[in-house]
C-alpha distance (Angstrom), angle and dihedral (degrees) to the residues before:
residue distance angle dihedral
X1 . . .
X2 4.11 . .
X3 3.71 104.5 .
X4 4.31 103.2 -124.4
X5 3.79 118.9 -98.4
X6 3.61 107.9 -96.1
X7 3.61 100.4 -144.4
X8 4.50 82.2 56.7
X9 4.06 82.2 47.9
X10 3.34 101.1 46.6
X11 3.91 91.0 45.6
X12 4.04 86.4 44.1
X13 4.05 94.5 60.4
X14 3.65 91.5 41.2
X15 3.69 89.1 59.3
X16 3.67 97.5 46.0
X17 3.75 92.2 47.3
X18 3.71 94.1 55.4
X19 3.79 91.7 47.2
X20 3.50 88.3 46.8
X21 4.22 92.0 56.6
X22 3.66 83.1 43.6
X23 3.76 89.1 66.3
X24 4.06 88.5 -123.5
X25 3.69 130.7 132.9
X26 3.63 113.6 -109.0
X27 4.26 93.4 -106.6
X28 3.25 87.7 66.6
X29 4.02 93.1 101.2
X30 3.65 130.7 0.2
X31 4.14 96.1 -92.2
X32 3.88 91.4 -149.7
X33 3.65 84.2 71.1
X34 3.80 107.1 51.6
X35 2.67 163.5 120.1
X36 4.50 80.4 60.1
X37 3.93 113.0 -142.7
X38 3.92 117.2 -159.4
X39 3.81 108.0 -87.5
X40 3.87 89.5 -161.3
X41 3.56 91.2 66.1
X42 3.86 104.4 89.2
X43 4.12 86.7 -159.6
X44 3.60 113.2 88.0
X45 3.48 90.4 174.2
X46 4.17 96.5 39.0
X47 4.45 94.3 126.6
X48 4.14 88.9 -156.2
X49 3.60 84.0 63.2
X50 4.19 107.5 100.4
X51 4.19 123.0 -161.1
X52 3.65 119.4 -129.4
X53 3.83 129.0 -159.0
X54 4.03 90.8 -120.6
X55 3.74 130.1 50.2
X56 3.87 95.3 -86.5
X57 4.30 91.0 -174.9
X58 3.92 127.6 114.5
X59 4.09 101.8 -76.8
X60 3.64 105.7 -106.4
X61 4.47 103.9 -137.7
X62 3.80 94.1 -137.2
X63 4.26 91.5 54.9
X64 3.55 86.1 48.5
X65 4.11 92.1 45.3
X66 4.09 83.4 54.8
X67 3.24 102.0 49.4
X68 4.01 94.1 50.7
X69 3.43 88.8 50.4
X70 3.92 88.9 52.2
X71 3.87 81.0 54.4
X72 3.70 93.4 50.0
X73 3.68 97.6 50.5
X74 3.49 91.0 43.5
X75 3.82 92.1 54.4
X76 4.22 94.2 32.5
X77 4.52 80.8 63.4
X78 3.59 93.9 39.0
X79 3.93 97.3 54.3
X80 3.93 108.7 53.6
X81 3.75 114.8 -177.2
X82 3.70 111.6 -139.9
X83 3.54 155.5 89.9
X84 4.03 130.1 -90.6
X85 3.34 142.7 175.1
X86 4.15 106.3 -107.5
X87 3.65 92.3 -135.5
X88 3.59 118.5 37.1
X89 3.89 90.3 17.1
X90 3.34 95.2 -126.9
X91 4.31 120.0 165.6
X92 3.44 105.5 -106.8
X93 4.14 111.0 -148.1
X94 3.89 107.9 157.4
X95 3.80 98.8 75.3
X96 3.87 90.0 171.3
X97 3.70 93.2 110.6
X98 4.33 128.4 19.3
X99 3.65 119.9 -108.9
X100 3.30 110.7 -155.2
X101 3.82 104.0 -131.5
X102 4.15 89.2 44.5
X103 4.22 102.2 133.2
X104 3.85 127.8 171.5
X105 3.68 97.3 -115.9
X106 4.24 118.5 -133.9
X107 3.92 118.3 -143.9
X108 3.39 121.2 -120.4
X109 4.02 106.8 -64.9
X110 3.81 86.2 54.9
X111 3.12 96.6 -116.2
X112 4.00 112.8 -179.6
X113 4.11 121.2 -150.4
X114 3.50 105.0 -153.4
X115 3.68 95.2 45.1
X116 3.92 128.4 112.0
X117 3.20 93.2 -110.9
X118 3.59 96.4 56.7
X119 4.05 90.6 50.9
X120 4.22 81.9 68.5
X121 3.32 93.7 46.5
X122 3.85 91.8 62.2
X123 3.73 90.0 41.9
X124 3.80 82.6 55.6
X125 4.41 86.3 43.9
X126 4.07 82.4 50.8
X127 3.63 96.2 48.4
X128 4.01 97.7 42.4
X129 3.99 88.8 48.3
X130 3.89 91.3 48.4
X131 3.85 95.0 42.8
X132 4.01 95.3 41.9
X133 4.15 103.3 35.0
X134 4.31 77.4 -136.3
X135 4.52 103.2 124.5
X136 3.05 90.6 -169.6
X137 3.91 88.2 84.2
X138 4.13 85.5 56.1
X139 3.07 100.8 44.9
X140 3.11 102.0 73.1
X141 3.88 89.8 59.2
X142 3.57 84.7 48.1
X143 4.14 84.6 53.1
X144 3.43 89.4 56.7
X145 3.30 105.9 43.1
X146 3.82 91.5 54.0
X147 3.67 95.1 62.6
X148 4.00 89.7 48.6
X149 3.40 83.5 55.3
X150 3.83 99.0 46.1
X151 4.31 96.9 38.3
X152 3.73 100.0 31.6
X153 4.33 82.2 91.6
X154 3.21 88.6 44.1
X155 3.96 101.7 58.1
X156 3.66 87.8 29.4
X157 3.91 78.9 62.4
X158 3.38 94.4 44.2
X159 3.95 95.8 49.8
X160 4.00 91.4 51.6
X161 4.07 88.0 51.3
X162 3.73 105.7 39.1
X163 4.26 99.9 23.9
X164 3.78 83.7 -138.6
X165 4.04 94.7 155.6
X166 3.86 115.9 176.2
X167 4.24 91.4 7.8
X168 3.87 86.8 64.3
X169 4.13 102.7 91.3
X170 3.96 86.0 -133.6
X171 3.22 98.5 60.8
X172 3.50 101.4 106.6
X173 3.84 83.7 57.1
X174 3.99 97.8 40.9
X175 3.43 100.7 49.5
X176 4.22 120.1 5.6
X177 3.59 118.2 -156.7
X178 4.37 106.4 174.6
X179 3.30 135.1 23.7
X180 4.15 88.7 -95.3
X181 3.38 91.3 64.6
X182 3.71 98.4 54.5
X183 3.66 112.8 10.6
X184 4.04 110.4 70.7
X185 4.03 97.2 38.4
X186 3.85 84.2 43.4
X187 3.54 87.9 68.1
X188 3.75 99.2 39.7
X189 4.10 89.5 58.0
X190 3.64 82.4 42.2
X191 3.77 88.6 55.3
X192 3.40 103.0 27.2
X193 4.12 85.9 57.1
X194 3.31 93.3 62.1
X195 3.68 99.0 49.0
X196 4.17 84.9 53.7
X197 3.78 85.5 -126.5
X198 3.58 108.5 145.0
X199 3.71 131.8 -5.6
X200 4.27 121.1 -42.1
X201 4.01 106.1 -91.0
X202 3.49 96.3 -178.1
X203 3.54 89.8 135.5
X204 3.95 98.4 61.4
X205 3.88 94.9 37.9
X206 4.02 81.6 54.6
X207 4.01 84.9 53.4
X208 4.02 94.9 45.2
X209 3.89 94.7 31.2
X210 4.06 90.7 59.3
X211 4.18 85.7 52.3
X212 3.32 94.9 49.3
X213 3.74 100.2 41.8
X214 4.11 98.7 36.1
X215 3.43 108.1 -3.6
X216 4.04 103.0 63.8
X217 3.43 116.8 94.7
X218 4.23 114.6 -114.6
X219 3.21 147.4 159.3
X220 4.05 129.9 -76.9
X221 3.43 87.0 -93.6
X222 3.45 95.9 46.9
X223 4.07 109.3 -101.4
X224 3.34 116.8 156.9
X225 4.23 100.1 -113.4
X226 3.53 144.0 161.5
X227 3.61 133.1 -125.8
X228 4.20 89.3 -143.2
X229 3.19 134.7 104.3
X230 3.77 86.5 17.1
X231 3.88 126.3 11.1
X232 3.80 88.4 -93.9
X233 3.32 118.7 26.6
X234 4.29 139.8 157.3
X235 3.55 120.6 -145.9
X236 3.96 123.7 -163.5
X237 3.79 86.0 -146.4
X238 4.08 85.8 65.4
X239 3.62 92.2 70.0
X240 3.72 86.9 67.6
X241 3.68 99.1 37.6
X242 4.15 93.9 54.4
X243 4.23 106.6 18.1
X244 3.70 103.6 60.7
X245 4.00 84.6 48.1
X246 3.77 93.7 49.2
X247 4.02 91.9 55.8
X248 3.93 90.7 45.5
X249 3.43 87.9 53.8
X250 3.91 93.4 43.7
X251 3.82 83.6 55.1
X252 3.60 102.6 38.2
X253 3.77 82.4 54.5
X254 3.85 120.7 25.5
X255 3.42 91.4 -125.4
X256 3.44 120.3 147.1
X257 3.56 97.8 -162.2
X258 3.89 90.8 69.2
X259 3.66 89.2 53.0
X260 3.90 87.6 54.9
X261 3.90 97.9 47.7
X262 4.06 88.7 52.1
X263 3.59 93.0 53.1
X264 3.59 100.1 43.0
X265 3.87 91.3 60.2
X266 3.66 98.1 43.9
X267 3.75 84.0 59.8
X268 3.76 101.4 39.3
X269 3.22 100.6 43.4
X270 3.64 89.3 50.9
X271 3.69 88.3 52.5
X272 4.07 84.8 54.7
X273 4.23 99.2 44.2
X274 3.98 106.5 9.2
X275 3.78 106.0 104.1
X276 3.83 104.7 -164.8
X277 3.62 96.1 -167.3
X278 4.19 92.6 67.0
X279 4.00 91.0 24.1
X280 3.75 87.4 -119.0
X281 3.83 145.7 127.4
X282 3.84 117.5 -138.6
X283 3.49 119.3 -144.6
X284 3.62 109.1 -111.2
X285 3.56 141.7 -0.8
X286 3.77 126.5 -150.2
X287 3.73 126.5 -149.0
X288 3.74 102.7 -139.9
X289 3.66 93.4 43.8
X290 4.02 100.9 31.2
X291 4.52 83.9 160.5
X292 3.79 91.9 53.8
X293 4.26 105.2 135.6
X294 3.85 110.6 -92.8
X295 3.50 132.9 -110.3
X296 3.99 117.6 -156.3
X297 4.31 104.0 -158.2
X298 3.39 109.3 -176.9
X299 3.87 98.2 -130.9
X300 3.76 88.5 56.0
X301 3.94 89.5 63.0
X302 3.52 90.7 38.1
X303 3.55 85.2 58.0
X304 4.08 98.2 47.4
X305 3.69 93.0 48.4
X306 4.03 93.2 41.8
X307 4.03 83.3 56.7
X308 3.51 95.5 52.3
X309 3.46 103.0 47.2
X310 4.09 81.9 52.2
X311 3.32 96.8 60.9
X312 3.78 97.1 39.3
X313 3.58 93.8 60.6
X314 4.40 92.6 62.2
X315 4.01 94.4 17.2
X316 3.71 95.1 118.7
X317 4.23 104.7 -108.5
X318 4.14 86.8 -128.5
X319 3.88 90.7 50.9
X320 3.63 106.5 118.5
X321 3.89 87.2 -133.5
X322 3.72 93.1 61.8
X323 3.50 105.8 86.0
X324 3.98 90.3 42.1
X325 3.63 89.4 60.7
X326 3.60 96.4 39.4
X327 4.54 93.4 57.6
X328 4.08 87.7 40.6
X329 4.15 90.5 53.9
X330 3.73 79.6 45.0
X331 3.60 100.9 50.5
X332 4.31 87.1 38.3
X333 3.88 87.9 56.0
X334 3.71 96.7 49.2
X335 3.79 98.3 61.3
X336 3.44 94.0 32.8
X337 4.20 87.9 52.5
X338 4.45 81.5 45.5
X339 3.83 86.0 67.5
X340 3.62 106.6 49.5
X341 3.73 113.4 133.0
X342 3.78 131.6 -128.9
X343 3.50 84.6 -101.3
X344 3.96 107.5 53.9
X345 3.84 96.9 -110.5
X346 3.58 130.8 95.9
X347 4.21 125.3 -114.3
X348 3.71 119.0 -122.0
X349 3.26 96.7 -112.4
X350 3.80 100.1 37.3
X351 3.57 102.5 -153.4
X352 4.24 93.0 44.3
X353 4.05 106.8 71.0
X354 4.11 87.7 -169.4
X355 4.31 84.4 73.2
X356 3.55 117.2 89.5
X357 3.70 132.7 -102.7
X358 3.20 113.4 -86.9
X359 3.75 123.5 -159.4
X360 4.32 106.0 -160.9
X361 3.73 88.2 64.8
X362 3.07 106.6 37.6
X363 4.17 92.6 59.5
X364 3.77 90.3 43.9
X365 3.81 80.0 59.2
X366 3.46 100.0 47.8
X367 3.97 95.6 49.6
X368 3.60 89.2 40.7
X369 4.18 90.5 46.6
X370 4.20 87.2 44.5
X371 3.63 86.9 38.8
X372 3.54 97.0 65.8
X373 3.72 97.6 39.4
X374 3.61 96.8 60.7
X375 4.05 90.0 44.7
X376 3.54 87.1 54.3
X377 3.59 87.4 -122.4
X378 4.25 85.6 130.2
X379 3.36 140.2 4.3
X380 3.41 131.9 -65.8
X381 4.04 93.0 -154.6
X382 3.73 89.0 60.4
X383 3.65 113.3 32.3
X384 4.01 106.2 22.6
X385 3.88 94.6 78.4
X386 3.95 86.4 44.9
X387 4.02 89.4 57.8
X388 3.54 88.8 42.1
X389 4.09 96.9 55.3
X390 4.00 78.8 40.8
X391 3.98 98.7 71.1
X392 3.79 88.8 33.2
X393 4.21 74.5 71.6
X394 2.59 93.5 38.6
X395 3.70 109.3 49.5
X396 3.54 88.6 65.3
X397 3.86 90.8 60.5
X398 3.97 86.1 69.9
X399 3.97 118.0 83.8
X400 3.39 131.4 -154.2
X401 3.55 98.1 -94.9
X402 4.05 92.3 49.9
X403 4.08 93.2 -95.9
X404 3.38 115.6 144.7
X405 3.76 107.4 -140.5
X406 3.66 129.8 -168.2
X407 3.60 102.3 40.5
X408 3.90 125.9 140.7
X409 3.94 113.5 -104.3
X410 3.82 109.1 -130.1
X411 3.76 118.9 -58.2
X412 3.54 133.6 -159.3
X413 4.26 125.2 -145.4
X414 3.64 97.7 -85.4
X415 3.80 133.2 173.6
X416 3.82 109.5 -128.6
X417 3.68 139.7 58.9
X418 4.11 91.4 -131.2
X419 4.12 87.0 67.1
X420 3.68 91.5 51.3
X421 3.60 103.3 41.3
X422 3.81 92.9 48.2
X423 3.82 100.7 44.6
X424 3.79 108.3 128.6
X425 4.10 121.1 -111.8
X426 4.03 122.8 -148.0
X427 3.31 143.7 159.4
X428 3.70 95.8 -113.9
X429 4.02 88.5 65.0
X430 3.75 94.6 110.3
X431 4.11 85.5 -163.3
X432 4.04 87.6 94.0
X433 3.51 101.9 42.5
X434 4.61 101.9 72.8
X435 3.76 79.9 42.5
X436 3.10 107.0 60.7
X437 4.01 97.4 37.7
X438 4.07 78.9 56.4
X439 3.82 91.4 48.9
X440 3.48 96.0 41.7
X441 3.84 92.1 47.1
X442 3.84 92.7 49.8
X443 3.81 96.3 55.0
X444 3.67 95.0 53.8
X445 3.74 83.7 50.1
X446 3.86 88.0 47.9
X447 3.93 94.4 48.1
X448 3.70 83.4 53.3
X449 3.33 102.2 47.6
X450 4.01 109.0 125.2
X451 3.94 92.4 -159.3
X452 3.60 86.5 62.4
X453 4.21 137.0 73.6
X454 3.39 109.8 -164.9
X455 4.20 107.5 -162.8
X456 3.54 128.2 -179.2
X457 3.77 110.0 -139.0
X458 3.71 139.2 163.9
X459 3.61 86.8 -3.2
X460 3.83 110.6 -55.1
X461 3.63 128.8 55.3
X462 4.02 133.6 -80.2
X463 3.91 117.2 -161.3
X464 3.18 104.9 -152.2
X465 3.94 132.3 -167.6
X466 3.74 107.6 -116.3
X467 4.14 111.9 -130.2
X468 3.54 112.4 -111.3
């Protein structure tokens, strides 16, 4: 056996000992290529300049573009659209008359397509089509949309003749019973509609828009809740899973009433979970112990900020709900931006630096972060460099096949840290994947943004308004 090159050794333990003060798990970069030093600095032998365990350098658009598209492929192979027979796994093709074991078969990562998860992802397709001009990114949405449109009579048929309720892989369409099962594909259809990719699905976002919008259960004063963990219970995650579908419907249909719903639970659920003192939402809220301790998860802010950025960009500028929404994204992105960590990403637990890195949240942040800069919504002095040292995190998360590793599987509203910190991470959690098509997508928009001059000075970066 060839004994390893000590130079490549030596390099490889410094790596994994700065990702291992960093708190993050050792896939986190490639260690063979760290400890990263600044291209942009000209000086390779300048002593001020520091090494970092990610790619701190100005994002260059087309490494971004190819590392979407490594996402996309991975994704377009890992979400076949068809029909099979559950137990031989046979392709179904005459869909004249249900079989009862028919199934829509997932590839290997498990990867469901009526899932909420799934409705981000094609807001992330959506986004990465837009930013880039490339279809390829939107059509797979439109892929997937098709064969809802062909098979949803089929299953429906199915369901009437066999009564097979949550086994039938429709069911999420067929018969919605949470805000997950409606809400964030809701508002892709919604989206995707508009952007005449795919075929019209007015039908379904009729079905999920009437759960979302009446259907849900809430409190008196209309919150969008839960009756799990406890009988009545507020998740962070909600504001996600209902908001973003609200304003697509309050576009879709000029009513004002939409418009109104949205903005009354961004503000009272962040009366319920925001804590203004730490600038932070907690994750859930239970009605029969509203002073229970508070746990900040990382996805749950992602989540909060993710909604309100939604609804910002069709919320009506003269809505008197606007500039409410606007100063609590504001106040949401300021401790969230506080708790960065020396590597970009974002810990589980955001206020505890011993929790691990965790990938889902942190690219919600950074779209949400380069989001608002290019809106104007913030400024670009503050928060572009904090976006930027976000997807140089981030960009690390993203393999070489386009999987997304390091993401949090799903995780319910719990009531102790040792649940949160301990929750597993895999590349099959399909929480990391819409996120970080959206990040990705904003930061090439962000790079090209001709308000803004982005300079490299002193060693780190300086976005800088341009002068008119």
């Amino acid at each position: 056996m060839t004994p390893p090159n000590p130079s490549r050794a030596t390099r490889l333990l410094s790596a994994l000992a700065a990702l291992a003060v960093l708190g993050t798990p050792a896939y986190a970069a490639n260690p063979a290529d760290g400890p990263y030093r600044n291209p942009d600095n000209k000086s390779r032998t300048d002593p001020a300049e520091g090494t970092y365990p990610v790619p701190y350098k100005k994002p260059v658009a087309a490494e971004i573009e190819a590392s979407l598209q490594r996402i996309r492929g991975f994704l377009d192979a890992q979400t076949p659209t068809r029909v099979v027979h559950k137990g031989s796994g046979a392709e179904i093709t005459d869909f004249g008359t249900p079989a009862q074991d028919a199934i829509v078969p997932t590839g290997e990562m498990d990867f469901g397509l009526q899932v909420y998860e799934m409705g981000v992802v094609h807001a992330g397709m959506l986004k990465a089509a837009q930013v880039t001009g490339d279809r390829r990114f939107s059509d797979l949405t439109a892929r997937h949309f098709q064969f809802f449109a062909d098979r949803l009579p089929y299953f429906r048929a199915q369901q009437e003749r066999f009564h097979l309720d949550r086994a039938n892989s429709f069911a999420r369409f067929l018969d919605p019973r949470s805000l997950d099962d409606a809400g964030a594909m809701c508002a892709a259809m919604m989206r995707a509609r508009r952007a005449h990719v795919g075929p019209d699905l007015g039908a379904q976002i009729r079905v999920c828009g009437d759960w979302v919008a009446k259907r849900q259960f809430r409190l008196p004063d209309g919150t969008f809740a839960r009756e799990r963990p406890q009988a009545v219970s507020l998740w962070a995650d909600d504001m996600y899973m209902g908001i973003p579908a609200l304003a697509e419907l309050g576009r879709m249909t000029g009513e004002r009433a939409y418009y109104d719903d949205a903005v009354r639970n961004v503000l009272q659920m962040t009366g319920y979970l925001f804590n203004p003192q730490v600038g932070l939402y907690t994750h859930g809220w239970n009605a029969n112990n509203p002073d229970a301790p508070q746990f900040y998860w990382a996805r749950a802010n992602g989540w909060a900020v993710l909604s309100m950025a939604d609804l910002l960009d069709v919320l009506p500028k003269n809505h008197p709900g606007y500039p409410k929404v606007l100063d609590q994204l504001r106040k949401a992105l300021r401790g969230i931006a506080q708790l960065q960590s020396g590597s970009g990403l974002w810990h589980q637990m955001l206020d505890r630096n011993d929790s691990y890195l965790e990938t889902s949240a942190s690219a919600i942040f950074v779209y949400v972060l380069a989001h608002a800069v290019n809106e104007g919504w913030i400024s670009p002095v503050t928060y572009g460099s904090i976006a930027q040292a976000g997807w140089a995190g981030l960009s690390t998360r993203i393999g070489e096949k386009g999987q997304i590793e390091g993401t949090c599987v799903g995780t319910t509203f719990a009531s102790d840290q040792v649940y949160y910190y301990n929750r597993p991470v895999s590349a099959a959690a399909l929480h990391g994947y819409g996120p970080t098509l959206l990040a990705g997508a904003e930061m090439i928009r962000l790079l090209n943004n001709p308000a803004i001059d982005i300079q490299y000075r002193v060693r780190t970066y300086h976005y800088v308004p341009r002068k008119p």
